[in-house]
SEZAKE-39881 format. One line per 8 residues: their letters; for each residue x, y, z of C-alpha. Coordinates in steps of 0.25 Angstrom, whole numbers, plus 5000, padded with zeros to 4 digits. Each point is the difference from the previous one (the first is absolute). Layout:
BEGIN
a) X Y Z  ...
//
This chain:
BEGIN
xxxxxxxx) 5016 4954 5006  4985 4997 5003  4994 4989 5000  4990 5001 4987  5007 5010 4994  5003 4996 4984  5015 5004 4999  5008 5006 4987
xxxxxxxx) 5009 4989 4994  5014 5003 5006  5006 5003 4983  4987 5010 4998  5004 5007 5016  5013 5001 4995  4998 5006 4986  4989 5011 5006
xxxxxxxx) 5010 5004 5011  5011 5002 4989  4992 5007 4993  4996 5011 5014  4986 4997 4999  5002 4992 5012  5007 5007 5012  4999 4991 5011
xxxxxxxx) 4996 5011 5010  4988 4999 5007  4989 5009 4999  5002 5007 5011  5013 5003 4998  4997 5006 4986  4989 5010 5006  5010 5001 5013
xxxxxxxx) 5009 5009 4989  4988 5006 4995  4995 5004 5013  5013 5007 5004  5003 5007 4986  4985 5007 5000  4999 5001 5013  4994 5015 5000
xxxxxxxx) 4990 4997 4988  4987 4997 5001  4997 4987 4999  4986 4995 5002  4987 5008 5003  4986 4994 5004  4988 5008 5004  5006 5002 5014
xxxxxxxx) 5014 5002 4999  5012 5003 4992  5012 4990 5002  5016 5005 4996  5009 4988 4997  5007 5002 5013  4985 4998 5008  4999 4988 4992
xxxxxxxx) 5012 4995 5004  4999 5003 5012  4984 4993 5003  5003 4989 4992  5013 4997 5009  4991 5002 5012  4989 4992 4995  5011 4989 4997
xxxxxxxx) 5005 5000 5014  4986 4999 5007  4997 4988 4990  5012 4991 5006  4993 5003 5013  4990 4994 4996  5006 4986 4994  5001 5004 4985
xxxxxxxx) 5013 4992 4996  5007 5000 4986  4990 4995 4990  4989 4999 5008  4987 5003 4989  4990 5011 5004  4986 5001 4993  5000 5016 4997
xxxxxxxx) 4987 5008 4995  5003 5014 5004  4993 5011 4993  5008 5008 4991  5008 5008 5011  5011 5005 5009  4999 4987 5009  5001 4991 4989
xxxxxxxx) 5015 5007 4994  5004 4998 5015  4996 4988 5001  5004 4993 4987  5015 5007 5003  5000 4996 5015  4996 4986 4994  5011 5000 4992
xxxxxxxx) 5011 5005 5013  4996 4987 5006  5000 4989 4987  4984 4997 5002  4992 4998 4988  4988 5009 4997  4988 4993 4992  4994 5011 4995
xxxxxxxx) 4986 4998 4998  4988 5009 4998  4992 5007 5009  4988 4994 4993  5004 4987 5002  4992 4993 5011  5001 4989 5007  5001 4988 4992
xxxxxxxx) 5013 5007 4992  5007 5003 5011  4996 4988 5007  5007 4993 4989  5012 5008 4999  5002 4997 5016  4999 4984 4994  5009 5002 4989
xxxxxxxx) 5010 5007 5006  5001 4996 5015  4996 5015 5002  5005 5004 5014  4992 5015 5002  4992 5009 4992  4999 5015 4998  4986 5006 4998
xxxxxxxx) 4990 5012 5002  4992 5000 5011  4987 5002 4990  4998 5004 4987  4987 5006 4997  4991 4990 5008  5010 4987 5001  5005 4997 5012
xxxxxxxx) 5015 4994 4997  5004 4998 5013  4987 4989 5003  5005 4994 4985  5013 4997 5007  4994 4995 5012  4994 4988 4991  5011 4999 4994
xxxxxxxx) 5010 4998 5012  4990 4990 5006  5004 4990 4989  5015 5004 4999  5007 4998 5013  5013 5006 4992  4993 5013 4996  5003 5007 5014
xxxxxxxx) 5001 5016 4999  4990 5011 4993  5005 5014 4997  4989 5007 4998  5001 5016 4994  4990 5010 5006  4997 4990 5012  4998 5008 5014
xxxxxxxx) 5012 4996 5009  4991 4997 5012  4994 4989 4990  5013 4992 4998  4998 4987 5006  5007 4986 4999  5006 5000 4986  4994 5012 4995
xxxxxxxx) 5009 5012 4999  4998 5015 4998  5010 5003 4986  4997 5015 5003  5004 4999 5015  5013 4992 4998  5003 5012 4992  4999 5008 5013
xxxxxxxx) 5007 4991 5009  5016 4997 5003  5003 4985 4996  5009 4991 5009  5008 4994 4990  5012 5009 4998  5004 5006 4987  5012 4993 4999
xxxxxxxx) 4993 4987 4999  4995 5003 4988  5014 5000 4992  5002 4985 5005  4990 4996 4990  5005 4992 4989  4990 4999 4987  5003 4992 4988
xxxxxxxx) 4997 5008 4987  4994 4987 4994  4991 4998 5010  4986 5007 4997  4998 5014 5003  4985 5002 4999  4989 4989 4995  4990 5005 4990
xxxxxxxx) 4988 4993 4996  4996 4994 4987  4988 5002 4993  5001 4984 4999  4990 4992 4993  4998 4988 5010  4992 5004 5011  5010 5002 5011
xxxxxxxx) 5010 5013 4996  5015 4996 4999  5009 5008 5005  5011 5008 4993  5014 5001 5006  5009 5011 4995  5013 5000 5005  5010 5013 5006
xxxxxxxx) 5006 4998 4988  4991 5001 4991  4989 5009 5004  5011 5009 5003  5004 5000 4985  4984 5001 4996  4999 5014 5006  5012 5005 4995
xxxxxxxx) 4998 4995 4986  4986 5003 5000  5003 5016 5006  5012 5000 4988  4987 5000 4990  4991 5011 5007  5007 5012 4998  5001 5003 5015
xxxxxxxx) 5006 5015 5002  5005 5005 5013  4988 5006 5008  4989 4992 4992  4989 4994 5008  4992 4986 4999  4986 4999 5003  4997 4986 5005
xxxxxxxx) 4985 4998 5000  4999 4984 4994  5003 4993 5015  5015 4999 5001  5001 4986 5004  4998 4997 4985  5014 4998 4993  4998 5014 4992
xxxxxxxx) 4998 5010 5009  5010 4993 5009  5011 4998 4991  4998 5002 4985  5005 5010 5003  4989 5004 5011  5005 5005 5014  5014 4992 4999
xxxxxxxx) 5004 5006 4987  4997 5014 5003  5008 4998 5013  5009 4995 4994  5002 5011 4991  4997 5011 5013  4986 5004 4995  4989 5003 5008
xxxxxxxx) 4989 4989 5000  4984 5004 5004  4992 4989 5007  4985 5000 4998  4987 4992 5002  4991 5006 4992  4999 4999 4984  4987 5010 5000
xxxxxxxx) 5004 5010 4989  4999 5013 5009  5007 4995 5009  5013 4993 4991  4999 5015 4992  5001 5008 5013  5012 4991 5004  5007 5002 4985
xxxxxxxx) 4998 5014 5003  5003 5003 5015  5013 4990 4998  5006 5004 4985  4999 4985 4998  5006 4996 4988  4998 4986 4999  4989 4989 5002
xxxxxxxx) 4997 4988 5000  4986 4994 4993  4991 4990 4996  4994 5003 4987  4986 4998 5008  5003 5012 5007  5006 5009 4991  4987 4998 4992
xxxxxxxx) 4994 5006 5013  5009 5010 5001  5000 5006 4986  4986 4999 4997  4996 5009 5015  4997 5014 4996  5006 5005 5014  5015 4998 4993
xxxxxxxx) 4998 5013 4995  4998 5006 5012  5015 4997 5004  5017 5003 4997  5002 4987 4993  5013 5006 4993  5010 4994 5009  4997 4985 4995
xxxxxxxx) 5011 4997 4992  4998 4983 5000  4987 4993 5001  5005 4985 5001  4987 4989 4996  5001 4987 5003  4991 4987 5004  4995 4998 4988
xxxxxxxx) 5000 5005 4985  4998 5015 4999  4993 5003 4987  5003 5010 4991  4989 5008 5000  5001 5001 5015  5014 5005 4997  4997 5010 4992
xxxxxxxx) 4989 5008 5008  5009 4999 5012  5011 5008 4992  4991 5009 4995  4995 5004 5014  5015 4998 5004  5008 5008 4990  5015 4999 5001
xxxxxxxx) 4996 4986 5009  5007 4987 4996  4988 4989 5002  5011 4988 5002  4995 4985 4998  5007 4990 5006  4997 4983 5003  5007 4994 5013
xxxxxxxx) 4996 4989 5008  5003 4998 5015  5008 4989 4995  5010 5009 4993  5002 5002 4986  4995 5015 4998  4999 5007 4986  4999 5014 4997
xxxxxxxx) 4998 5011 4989  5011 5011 5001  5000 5014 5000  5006 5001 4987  4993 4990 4992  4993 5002 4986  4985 5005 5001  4997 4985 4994
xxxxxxxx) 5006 4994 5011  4995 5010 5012  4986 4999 4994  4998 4984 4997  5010 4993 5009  5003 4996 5015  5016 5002 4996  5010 4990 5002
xxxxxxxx) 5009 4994 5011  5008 5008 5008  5013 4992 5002  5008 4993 4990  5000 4987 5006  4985 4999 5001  4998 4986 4990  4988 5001 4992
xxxxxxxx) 4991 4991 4993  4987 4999 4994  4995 4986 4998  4989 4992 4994  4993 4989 5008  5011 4989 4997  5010 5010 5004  5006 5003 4987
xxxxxxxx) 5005 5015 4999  4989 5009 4992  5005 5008 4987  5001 5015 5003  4986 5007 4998  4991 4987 5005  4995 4998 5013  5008 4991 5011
xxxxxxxx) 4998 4998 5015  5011 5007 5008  5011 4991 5006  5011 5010 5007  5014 4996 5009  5009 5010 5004  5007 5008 5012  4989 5005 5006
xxxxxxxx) 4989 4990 4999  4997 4988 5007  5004 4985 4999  4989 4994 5007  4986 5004 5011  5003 4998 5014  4999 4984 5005  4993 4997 4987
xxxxxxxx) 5007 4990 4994  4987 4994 4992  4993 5012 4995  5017 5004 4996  5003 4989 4992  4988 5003 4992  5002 5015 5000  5015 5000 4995
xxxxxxxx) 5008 4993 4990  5011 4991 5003  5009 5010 4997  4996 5011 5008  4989 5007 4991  4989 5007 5007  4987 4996 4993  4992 5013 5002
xxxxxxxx) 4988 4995 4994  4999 5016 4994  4997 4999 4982  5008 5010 4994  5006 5003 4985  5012 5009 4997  4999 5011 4990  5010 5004 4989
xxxxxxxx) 5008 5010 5010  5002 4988 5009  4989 5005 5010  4992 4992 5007  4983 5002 4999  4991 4991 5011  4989 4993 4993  4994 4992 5013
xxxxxxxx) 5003 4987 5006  5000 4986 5001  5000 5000 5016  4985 4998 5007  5000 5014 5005  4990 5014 5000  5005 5011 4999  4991 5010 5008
xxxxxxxx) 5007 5014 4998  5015 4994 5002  4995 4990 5012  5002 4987 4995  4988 4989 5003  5003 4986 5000  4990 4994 4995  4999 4987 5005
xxxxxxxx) 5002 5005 5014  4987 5006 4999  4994 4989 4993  5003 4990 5011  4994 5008 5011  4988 5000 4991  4998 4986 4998  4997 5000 5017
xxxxxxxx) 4988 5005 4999  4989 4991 5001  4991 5004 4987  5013 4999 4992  5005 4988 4989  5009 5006 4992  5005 5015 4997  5011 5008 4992
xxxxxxxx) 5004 5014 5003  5005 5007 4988  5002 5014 4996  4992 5009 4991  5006 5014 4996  4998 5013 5007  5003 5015 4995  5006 5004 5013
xxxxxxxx) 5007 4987 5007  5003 4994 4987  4993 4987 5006  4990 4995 5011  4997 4986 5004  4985 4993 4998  4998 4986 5006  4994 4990 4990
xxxxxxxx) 4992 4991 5010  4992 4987 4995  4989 4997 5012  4998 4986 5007  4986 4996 4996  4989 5007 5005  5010 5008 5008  5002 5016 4998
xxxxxxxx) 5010 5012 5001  4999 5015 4998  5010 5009 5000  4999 5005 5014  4999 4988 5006  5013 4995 4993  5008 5013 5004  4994 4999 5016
xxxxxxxx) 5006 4985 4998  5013 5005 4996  5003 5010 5010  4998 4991 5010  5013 4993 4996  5005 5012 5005  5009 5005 4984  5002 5012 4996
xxxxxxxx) 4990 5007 4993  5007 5001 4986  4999 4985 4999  4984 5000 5002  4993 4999 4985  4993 5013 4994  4991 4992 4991  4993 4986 5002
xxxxxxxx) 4994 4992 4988  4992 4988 5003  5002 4990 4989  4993 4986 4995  5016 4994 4999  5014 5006 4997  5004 4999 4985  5012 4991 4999
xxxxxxxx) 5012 4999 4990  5004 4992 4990  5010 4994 5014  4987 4997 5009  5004 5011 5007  4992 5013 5003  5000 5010 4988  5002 5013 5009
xxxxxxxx) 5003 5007 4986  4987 4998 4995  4993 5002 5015  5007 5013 4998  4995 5003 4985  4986 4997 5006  5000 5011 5010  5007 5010 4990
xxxx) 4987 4997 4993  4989 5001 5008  5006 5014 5007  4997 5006 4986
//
């Protein structure tokens, strides 16, 4: 197994594989099957092209073979922020022929994520675009490398082959190129199903992201539990619009569980309404993934009516707590439509309304797990099991979710109990149909339209500016992303800050641009508790206040 990597107790392994949630195969070999049972169906269509699972197959074994030219061994890590294409399916399967580990990052994240995914993992290559929009990824890397003699290969999508140089490589041109490792090779790899598959990324409340390994085993099991619940019919199709390196468009049941079922899955980069509703029409999509952030856009766009909606059969929200009126206007624009709330975590647990559910439940629940074996509590603040109807933080274990972050032994000892509990840091209560309903969190996070924020990141880059003594970044609600972040800020004596200043500071710390604060309120001091610490309840309160 890896090293850093938080393994199930051998008695738990044991019981999960008894049980066939576990089958000890590794990824690959599961979409091996999958790949040669659908072979002639349509598997994957982007805006350029339409892939059948035996042209997926049969990329991704190419890709595979050209990525053992180039050095990848088993378990290598690859920092991955492909946009939501072709190239990133035959890449992530091609990463999985050879046993390296994608990180799968977003393409919004800049460099000081990525340079602290590279840390954290011992990253050996990254996948990126060349550019998207005006940002050069390519110069990102460059930086990077400079600091991390280990980070020695770039494939970059959409770069001009005449352009490769050193470790920068062309992903479209080694699509078009024959590989010198034989095929063969490829079926001497061996691959532990307990090792990692994939890494995801926390939201993580400190400010350096942990990182989330999810095993063959279970990530396999994620999918086809999560596909089980989603009413997936031959010839339906996904539309994946949220970026796919994100756990739900991915695998709950995103890309994997449609496949897994021999569904067609429809990569896109663009949420603009027109352009989702012209894809919904043109394809027949029956299925889609969403943020309540945009399904507000989307509902409230007078172009929907302008379009074939009928085919949509499952609008799956998730991210954050999608309210019931919300709900409702989608399913009177979507007759016939089920509006499907679920709450997951990259970490595992993942809980869903089913199809068949009472209206009560559909109309004011997130559901309820999914597996059998997925142990649930809700505890108060000295751990003590709440009474059903009253509001407890989440703790979770079971055969798909993780035992512990990757090398962090400190923040997991802190994060998980003794016995194996994941402390999620989410506030739920339990109805009296045994449905669970999200009421916030104890976690420091934002979260801006599904992204989560962790807020004392944000504040510790904050507090480098020279103007600055003390600061808080705390949410205040938003009718479409549900929160955005404002940034607190007590000033050094006779020193200022205005809001553009403190954002053109920011991005100079090269972070995504989610992270950067929409709101600054410059303030005398920051109200405290009753603990000494800061009160960021009552920060919040204030700017509820002040925005009426």
């Amino acid at each position: 197994m890896l090293d850093g990597v938080v393994p199930f107790p051998a008695d738990v392994a044991r019981r999960y594989r008894e049980k066939g949630y576990w089958e000890d195969r590794s990824l690959i070999d599961v979409f091996g099957e999958v790949f040669d049972r659908y072979a002639d169906r349509v598997a994957l269509i982007d805006d350029e092209t339409t892939v059948t699972y035996r042209e997926l197959d049969e990329r991704s074994r190419l890709l595979a073979r050209h990525l053992v030219d180039l050095g990848i061994k088993p378990l290598d890590r690859m920092v991955v922020q492909l946009p939501n294409t072709v190239q990133f399916a035959y890449l992530y399967f091609a990463l999985q022929r050879v046993g390296a580990i994608p990180i799968l990052a977003l393409s919004v994240h800049r460099r000081r994520e990525v340079e602290q995914f590279v840390t954290l993992a011992d990253a050996r290559a990254c996948a990126v675009p060349a550019h998207v929009r005006d940002f050069d990824f390519v110069d990102m890397v460059k930086a990077i490398m400079a600091d991390h003699a280990g980070l020695d290969l770039c494939l970059v999508q959409g770069m001009d082959p005449e352009a490769e140089a050193g470790p920068f490589v062309s992903l479209d041109a080694l699509l078009e190129r024959e590989p010198s490792t034989p095929e063969s090779a490829l079926k001497d790899i061996t691959i532990d199903p307990e090792d990692p598959a994939v890494f995801l990324l926390s939201g993580g409340t400190t400010g350096i992201p942990k990182l989330i390994p999810r095993t063959h085993n279970d990530y396999v099991y994620n999918s086809k539990l999560a596909a089980s619940v989603c009413d997936i019919r031959d010839g339906d199709v996904l539309l994946l619009v949220l970026p796919i390196e994100h756990n739900l468009p991915l695998a709950c049941p995103g890309m994997q569980g449609f496949l897994l079922k021999g569904a067609t899955a429809v990569l896109s980069t663009s949420t603009r309404p027109k352009d989702v509703f012209e894809r919904v029409q043109r394809h027949r999509v029956t299925h889609v993934h969403v943020v309540p952030a945009l399904l507000i856009r989307w509902i409230n766009d007078p172009s929907a009516s302008e379009y074939d909606l009928s085919s949509l059969h499952i609008v799956q929200s998730g991210g954050q707590r999608l309210q019931p009126e919300v709900r409702q206007k989608a399913q009177a624009l979507l007759p016939g439509c089920f509006i499907q709330e679920n709450f997951g975590m990259a970490e595992g647990l993942i809980m869903f309304v089913r199809i068949d559910d009472p209206d009560k439940v559909r109309r004011e629940t997130c559901g309820r797990p999914v597996c059998e074996d997925d142990e649930v509590y809700l505890i108060d603040e000295d751990g003590v099991p709440v009474r059903q109807g009253e509001v407890g933080e989440l703790v979770v274990r079971g055969p798909y979710t993780l035992r512990g972050y990757f090398r962090s032994p400190e923040y997991n000892a802190r994060a998980f109990t003794p016995d194996g509990f994941y402390r999620s840091g989410d506030l739920l209560r339990m109805d009296d149909t045994g449905n669970y309903i999200v009421e916030g969190r104890r976690k420091d996070l934002i979260n801006r339209g599904g992204e989560k924020i962790s807020a004392e990141e944000v504040e510790n880059l904050i507090l480098a500016h020279p103007s600055v003594l003390n600061v808080a970044c705390v949410p205040y609600p938003d009718e479409v992303l549900g929160e955005r972040m404002c940034a607190c800020v007590v000033t050094k004596e006779g020193a200022s800050i205005d809001f553009d200043e403190l954002v053109d500071f920011l991005e100079k710390m090269e972070i995504a641009k989610f992270k950067l604060p929409e709101r600054l309120e410059v303030l005398d001091d920051l109200p405290l508790s009753g603990f000494g610490k800061v009160s960021k309840k009552d920060l919040t309160a204030m700017l509820v206040q002040t925005s009426r």
